[in-house]
GUKOLDREN-809746 format. One record per residue: residue in three letters; x, y, z of N, C-alpha, C, O in turn. Coordinates in steps of 0.2 Angstrom, whole numbers, plus 5000, padded with zeros to 4 digits. Atoms other than C-alpha are relative to their C-alpha. Layout:
alaXYZXYZXYZXYZ;...
***
This chain:
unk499550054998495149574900499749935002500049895005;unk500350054994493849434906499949954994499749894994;unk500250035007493549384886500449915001500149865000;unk499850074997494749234891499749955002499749895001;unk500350064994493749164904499249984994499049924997;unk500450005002492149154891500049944997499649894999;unk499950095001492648984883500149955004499949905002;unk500050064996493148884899499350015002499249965005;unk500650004997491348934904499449974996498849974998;unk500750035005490348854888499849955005500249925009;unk499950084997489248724895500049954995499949974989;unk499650035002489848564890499449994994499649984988;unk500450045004488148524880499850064993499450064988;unk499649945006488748684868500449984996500449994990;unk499450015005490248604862500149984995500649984991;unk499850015007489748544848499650044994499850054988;unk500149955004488748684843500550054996500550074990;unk499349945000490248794843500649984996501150014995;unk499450015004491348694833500649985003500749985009;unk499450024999493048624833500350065007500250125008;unk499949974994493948664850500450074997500750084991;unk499349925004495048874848500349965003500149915006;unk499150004999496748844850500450035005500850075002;unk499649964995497548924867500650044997501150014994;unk499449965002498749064863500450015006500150005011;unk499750004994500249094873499850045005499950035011;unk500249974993499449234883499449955004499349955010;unk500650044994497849124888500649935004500349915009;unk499650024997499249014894500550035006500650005012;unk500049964997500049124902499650035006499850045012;unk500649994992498549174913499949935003500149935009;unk500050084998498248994917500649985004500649955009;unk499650004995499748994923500250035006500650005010;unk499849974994499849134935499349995004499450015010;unk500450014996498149084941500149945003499649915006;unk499650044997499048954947500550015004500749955006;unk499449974997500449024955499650045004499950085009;unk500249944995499049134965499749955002499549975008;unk500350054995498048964970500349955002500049915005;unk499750074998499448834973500750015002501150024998;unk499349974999500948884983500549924998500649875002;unk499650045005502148774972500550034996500350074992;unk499249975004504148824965499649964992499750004987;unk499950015006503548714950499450044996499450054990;unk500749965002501848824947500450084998500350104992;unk499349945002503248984947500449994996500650044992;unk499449985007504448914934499549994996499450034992;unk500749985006502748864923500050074997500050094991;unk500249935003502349044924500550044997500450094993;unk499349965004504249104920500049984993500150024988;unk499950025009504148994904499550034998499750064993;unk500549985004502349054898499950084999499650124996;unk500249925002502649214901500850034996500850084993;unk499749985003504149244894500249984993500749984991;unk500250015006503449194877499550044998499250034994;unk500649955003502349344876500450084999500950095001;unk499649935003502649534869500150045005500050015011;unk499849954994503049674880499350034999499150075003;unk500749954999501149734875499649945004499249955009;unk500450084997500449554880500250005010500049975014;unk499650024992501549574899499550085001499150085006;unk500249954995500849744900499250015001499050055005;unk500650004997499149704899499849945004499249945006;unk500150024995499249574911500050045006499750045011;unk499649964995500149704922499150035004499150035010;unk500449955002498249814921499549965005499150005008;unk500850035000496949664928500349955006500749905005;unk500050064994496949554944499549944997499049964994;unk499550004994497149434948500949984998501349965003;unk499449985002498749444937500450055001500950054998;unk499349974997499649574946500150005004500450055006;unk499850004995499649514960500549924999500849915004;unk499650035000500549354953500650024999501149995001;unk499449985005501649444942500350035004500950055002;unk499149984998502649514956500249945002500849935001;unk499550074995503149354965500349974995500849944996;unk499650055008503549284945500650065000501250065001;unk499349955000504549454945500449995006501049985005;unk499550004995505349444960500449944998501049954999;unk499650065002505949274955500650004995501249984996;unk499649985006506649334938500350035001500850044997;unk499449975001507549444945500649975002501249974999;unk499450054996508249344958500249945001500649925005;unk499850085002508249164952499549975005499250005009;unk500450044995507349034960500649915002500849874999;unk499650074995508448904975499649944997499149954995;unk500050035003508248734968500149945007499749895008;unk499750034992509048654987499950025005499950095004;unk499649984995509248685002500650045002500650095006;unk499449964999511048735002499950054995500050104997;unk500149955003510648844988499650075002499750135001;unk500649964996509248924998500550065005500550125006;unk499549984992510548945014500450054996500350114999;unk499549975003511849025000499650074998499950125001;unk500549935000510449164996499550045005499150085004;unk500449984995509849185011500250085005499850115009;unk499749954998511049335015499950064996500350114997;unk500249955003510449445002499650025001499149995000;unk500749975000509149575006499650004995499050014998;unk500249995004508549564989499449945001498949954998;unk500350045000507849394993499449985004499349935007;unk500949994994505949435001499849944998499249935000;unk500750095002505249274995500249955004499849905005;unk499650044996506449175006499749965005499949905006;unk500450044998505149105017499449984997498949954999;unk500650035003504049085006500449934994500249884991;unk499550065005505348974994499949955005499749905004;unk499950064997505648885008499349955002499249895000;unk500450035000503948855013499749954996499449904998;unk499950065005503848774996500549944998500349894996;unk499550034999505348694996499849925005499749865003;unk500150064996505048585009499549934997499549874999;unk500550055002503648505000500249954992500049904990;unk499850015007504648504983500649974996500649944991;unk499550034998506348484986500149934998499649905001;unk499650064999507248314983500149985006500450035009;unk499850014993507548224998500549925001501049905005;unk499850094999507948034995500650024996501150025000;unk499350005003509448074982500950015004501449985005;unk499350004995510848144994500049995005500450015009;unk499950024993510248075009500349935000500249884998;unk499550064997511447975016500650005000501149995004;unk499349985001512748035006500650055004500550115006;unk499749954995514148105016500350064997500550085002;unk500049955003514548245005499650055000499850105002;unk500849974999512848305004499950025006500050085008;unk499749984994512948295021500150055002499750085005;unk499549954997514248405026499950044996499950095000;unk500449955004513748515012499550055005499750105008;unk500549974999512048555019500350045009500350105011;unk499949964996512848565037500650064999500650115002;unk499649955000514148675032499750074996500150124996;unk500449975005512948765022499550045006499550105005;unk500549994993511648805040500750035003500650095007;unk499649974992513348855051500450084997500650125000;unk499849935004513948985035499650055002499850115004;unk500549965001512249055036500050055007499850115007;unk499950004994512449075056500550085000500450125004;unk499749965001513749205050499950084999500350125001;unk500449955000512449345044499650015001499249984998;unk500649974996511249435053499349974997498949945000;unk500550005004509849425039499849935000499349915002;unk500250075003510349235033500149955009500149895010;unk500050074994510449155052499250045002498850005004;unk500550005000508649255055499549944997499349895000;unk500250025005507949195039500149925002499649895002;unk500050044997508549045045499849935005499849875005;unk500450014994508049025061499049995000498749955003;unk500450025004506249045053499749934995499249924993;unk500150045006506448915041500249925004500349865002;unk499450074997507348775053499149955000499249894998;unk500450064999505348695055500049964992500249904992;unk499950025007505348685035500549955001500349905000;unk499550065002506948595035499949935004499949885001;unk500350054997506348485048499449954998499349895000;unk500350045004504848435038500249994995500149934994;unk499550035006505948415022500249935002500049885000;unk499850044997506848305033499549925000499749874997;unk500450054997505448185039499649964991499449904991;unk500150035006505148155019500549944997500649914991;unk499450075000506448035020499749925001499749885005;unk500350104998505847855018500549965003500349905003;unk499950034994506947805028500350045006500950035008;unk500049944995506947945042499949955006499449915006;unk499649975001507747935052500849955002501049915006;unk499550045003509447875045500650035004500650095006;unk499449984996511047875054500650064997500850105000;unk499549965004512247945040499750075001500150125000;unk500049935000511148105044500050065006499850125006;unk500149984995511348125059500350075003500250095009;unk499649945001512648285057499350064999499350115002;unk500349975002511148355050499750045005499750105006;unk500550014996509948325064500250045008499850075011;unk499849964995511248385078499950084997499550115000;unk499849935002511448545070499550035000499550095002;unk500749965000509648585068499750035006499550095008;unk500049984990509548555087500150045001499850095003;unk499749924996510748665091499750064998499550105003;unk500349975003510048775079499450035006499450085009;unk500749964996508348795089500150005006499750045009;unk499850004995509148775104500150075004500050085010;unk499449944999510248945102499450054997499450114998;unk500549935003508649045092499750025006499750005011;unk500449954994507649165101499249955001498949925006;unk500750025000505849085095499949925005500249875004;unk500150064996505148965107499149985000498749985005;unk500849995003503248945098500149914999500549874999;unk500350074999502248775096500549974993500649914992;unk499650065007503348735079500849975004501149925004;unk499250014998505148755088499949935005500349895005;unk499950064994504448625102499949944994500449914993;unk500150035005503648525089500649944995500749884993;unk499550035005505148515077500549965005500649905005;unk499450044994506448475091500049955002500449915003;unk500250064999505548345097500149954994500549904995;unk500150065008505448245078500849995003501049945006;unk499250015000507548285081500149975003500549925001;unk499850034994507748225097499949944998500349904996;unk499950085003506948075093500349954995500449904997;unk499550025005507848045077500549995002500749945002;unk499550034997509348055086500049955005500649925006;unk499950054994509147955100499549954998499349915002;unk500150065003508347835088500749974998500949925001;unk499250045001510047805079500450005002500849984997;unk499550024996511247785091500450054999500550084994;unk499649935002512447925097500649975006500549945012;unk499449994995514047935105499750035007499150065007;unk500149974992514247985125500250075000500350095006;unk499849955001514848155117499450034997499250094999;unk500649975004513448175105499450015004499050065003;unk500750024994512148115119500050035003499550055004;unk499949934994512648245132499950064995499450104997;unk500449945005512348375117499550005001499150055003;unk500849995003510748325113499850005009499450055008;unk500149984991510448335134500150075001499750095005;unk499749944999511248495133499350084997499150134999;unk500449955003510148575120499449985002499150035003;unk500550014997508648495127499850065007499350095008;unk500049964994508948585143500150074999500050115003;unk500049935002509248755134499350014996499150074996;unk500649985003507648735123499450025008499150075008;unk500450014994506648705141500250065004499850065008;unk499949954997507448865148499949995007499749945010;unk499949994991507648925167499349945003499349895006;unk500650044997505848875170499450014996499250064993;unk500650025005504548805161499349995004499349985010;unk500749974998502648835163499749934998500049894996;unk500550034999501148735163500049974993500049914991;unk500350025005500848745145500749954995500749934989;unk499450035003502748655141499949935004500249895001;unk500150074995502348505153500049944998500349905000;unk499950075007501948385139500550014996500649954993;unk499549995003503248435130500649975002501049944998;unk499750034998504348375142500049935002500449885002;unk500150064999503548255147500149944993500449894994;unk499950055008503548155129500750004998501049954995;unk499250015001505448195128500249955006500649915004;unk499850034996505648125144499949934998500449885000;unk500150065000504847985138500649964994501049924996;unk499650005005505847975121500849985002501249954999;unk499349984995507547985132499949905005500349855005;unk500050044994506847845145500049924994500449874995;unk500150055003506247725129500949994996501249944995;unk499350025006507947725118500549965004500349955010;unk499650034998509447645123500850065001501050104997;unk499649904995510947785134500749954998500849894999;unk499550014996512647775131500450025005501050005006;unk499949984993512747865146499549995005499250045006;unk500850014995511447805160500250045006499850055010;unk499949934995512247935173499850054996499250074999;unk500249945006512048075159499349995002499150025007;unk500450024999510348015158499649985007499049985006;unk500350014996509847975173499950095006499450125009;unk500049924998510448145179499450044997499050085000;unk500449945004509548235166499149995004498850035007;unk500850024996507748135172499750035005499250065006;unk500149984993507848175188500050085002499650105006;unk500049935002508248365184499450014998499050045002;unk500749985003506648365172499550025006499250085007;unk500650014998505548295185500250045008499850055013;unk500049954993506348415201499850074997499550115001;unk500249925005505948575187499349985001499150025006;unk500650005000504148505186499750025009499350075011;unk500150004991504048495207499650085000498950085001;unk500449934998503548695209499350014996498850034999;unk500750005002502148685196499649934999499449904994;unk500550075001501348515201499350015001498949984999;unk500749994999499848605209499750044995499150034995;unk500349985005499548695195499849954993499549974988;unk500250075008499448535181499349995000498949995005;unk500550024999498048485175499649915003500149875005;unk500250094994497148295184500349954994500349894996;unk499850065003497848205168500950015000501249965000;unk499449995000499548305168500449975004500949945002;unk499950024997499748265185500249935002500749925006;unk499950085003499548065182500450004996500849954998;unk499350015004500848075170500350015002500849975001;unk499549954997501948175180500349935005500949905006;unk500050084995501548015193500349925000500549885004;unk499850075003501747865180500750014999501049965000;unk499550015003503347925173500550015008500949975009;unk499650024991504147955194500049925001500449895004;unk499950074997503647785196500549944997500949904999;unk499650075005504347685180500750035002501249995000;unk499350015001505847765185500149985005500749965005;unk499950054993505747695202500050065006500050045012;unk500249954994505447865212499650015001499249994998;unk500649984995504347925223499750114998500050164999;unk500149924998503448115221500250055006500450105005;unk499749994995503748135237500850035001501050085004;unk499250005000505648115235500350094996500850104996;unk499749945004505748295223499350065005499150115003;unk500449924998504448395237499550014998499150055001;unk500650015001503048355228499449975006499449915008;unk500650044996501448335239499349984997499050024994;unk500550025006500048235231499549995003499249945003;unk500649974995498848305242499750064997499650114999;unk500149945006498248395226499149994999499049945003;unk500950015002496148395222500449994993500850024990;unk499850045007496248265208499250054995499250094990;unk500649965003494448335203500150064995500450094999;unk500149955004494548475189499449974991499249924990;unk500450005006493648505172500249934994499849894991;unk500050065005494548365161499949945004500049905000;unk500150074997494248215175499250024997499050014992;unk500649984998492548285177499650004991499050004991;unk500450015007492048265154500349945001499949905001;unk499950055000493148105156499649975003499649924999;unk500550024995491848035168499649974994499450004989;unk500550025003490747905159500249984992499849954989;unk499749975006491747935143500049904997499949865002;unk499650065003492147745131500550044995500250074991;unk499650015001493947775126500449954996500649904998;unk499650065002494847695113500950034999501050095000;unk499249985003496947685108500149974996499949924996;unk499750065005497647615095500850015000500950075000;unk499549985001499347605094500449935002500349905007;unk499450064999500847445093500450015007500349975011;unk499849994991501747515110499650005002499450065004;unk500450034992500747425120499950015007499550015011;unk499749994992501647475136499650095000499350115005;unk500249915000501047675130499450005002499250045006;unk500850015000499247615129499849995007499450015012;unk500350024989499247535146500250035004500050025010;unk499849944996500047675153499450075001499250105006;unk500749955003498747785145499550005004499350055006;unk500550035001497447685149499850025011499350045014;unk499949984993497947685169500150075004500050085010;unk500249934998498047875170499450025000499250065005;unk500749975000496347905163499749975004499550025007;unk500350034996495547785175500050025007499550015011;unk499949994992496547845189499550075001499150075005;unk500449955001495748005185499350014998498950054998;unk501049985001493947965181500049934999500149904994;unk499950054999493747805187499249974996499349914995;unk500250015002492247795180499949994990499449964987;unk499850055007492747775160500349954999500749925003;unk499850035003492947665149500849994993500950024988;unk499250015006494847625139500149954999500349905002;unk499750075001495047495129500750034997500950084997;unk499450005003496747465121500149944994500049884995;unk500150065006497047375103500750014997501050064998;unk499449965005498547355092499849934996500249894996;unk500050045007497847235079500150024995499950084993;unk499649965005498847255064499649994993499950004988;unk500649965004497147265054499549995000499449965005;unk500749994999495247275051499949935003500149885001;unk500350064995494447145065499550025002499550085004;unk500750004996492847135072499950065007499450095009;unk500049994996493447195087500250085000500050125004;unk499749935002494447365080499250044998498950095000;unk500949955004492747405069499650015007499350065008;unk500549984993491847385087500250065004499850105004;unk499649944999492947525094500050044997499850105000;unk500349935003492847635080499350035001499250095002;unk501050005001490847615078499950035007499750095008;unk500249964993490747655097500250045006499950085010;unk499549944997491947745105499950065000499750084994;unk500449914999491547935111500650004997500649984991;unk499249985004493447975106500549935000500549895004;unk499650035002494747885098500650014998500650064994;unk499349975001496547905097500449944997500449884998;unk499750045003497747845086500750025002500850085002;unk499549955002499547855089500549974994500949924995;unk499849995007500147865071500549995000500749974994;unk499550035003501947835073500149945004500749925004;unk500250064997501447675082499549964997499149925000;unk500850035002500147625071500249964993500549994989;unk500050015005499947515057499550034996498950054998;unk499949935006499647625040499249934998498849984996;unk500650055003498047465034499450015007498850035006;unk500549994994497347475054499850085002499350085006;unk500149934999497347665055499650024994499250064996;unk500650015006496247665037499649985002499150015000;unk500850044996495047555046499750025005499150015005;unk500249954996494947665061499450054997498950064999;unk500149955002494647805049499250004997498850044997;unk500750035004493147705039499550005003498950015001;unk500750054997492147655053499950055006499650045011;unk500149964996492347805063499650064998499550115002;unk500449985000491147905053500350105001500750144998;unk499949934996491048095062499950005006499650055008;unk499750004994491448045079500850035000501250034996;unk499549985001492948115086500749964999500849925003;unk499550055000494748025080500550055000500650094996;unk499349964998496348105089500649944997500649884996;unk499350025000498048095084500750015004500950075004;unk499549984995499448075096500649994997500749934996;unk499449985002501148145089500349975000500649964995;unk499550054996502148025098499749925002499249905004;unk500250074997502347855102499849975009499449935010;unk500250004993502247885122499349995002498849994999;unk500649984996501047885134499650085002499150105003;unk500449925001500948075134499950014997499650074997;unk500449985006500648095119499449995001499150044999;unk500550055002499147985120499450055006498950085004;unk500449944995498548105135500050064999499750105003;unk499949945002499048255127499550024995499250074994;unk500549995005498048225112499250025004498950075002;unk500450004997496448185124499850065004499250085006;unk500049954997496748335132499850064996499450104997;unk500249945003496848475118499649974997499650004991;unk500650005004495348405111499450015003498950045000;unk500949954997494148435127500250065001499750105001;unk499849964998495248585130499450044994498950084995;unk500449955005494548635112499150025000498750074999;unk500950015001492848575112499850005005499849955009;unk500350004997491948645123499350015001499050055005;unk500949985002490148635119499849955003499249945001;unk500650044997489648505129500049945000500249925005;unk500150065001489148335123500749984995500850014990;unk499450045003490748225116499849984993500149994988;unk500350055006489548125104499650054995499350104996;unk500249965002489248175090499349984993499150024990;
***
């Protein structure tokens, strides 16, 4: 079976020994193809191998069947065949209630990357389609799992929208919400995604009905009580919430003060940068810690002041207000580093000086211009360059955080 492979192996300084190039027959095409379908998780690399292989004989399929690593592609092309392969989203949803359909997270996983996105967004059809298509699914046990599973995917689908995030889809965006809201799974993708929604929505402006939803799911993602390692989580929503513009500032203002009375029992447990966040976002709203029971008779000193110590800090990022927010926690907390803050919007003397020397570097990427964040990348070598999720200021300490969290060997520099 390996007779195939003996020609892609000539070396190239044979080829003209050996004469005019063979001619690929449809089975060496066929293998070519499924060893692609077993290196490249791709719907278009699957229908390749449905067309090359159903140009071959029943003796030609059954000795592929015989030889890895063709049979381990040739189930997932069979199960296809038997069961078609979704082309949509709503098509997906529509098949998602058949047990027959085992590849279902794995379509989607591809989907997401392969799908169409730009053509019916916006459209309200399309639209109501998909949402009506997500609240069908809700209907059967298998397809509201299966779905509950796949809502990150739809969410990265989503975000492939160039101009994400659009108002016309905001039917979508609510639904999603709810969607993660009302699932069981409460893992680093469900917070992750919900955040992207959150924000899309209270980017595009929302009724004082819709705006209490997206409040409502928020406080059911965040459940009874939330632990240490959700803290950032909320806090970055808090923040997303505090930056947009309310058509309810009661609603709103309710909700904040809720957030940051939830935090109060675990304030002595946060870590010295969490803490300071906790501190900055009470203050911008004009309260006191004091005022929710918190006592800030806490030992600032722990493990991340104490590698902060000494450190040069850079930010980059256009919300400038996040950076000097940033900037003013770290210090409170290890008075001894160094934070600058930049948002020049490209390669300057001054950005290249920050890359070249800065122990860590944090970019926050949806704050950033896409030429100045390239010139970071250049001049930054293999020193460490963080990316903060978010536009806030906790993102920006979030990032900083799971990065000494990870690295702990020692020396920063590298």
């Amino acid at each position: 079976m390996l007779g195939w492979i003996v020609d892609r192996l000539a070396p190239v300084t044979a080829v003209e020994e050996l004469g005019p190039a063979i001619e690929s027959t449809p089975l060496d095409r066929a293998r070519d193809a499924l060893v692609q379908v077993d290196a490249v998780e791709s719907v278009d690399a699957v229908s390749v191998a449905l067309a090359a292989l159903g140009k071959l004989s029943s003796d030609e399929l059954s000795r592929l069947r015989q030889a890895e690593p063709f049979r381990s592609a040739l189930k997932v092309t069979d199960d296809v065949a038997e069961t078609g392969l979704p082309a949509s989203w709503i098509e997906w949803l529509a098949r998602a209630a058949e047990p027959s359909f085992a590849l279902a997270l794995d379509v989607a996983r591809r989907g997401k990357d392969e799908w169409p996105i730009e053509l019916g967004a916006g459209d309200p059809i399309a639209v109501q389609g998909l949402v009506a298509a997500l609240d069908q699914a809700q209907g059967n046990e298998i397809a509201a799992e299966r779905t509950a599973q796949a809502l990150p995917f739809i969410v990265a689908w989503l975000q492939r929208d160039p101009a994400f995030p659009r108002s016309a889809m905001i039917p979508i965006y609510a639904s999603l919400l709810t969607l993660f809201a009302l699932g069981p799974a409460r893992g680093v993708s469900t917070y992750e995604s919900s955040q992207i929604l959150v924000s899309a929505l209270l980017t595009t402006g929302l009724s004082p009905k819709a705006y209490q939803a997206v409040i409502a799911d928020v406080v059911e993602l965040a459940g009874q009580g939330f632990g240490v390692d959700m803290v950032y989580w909320v806090l970055e929503i808090t923040e997303e919430f505090m930056r947009a513009s309310t058509p309810d500032a009661d609603a709103r203002a309710s909700f904040l003060h809720s957030v940051l009375a939830r935090v109060a029992p675990i304030y002595g447990r946060l870590t010295s940068l969490q803490r300071a966040a906790v501190a900055r976002l009470a203050q911008e709203l004009g309260w006191t810690l004091q005022s929710f029971g918190i006592s800030t008779n806490v030992a600032k000193a722990d493990e991340i002041s104490t590698r902060l110590d000494g450190l040069r800090i850079a930010i980059y990022s256009l919300t400038e207000s996040s950076s000097r927010q940033a900037k003013a926690a770290i210090e409170e907390i290890a008075p001894t580093a160094f934070v600058d803050c930049n948002a020049d919007h490209g390669g300057t003397a001054r950005l290249r000086a920050l890359a070249e020397n800065a122990d860590i570097f944090v970019v926050a990427w949806l704050s950033a211009k896409h030429a100045a964040t390239e010139f970071i990348r250049e001049h930054r070598a293999h020193r460490p360059l963080l990316y903060a999720q978010g536009r806030g200021f906790s993102s920006i300490l979030r990032a900083i955080e799971d990065y000494l969290a990870h690295d702990r060997r020692g020396s920063l520099l590298s």
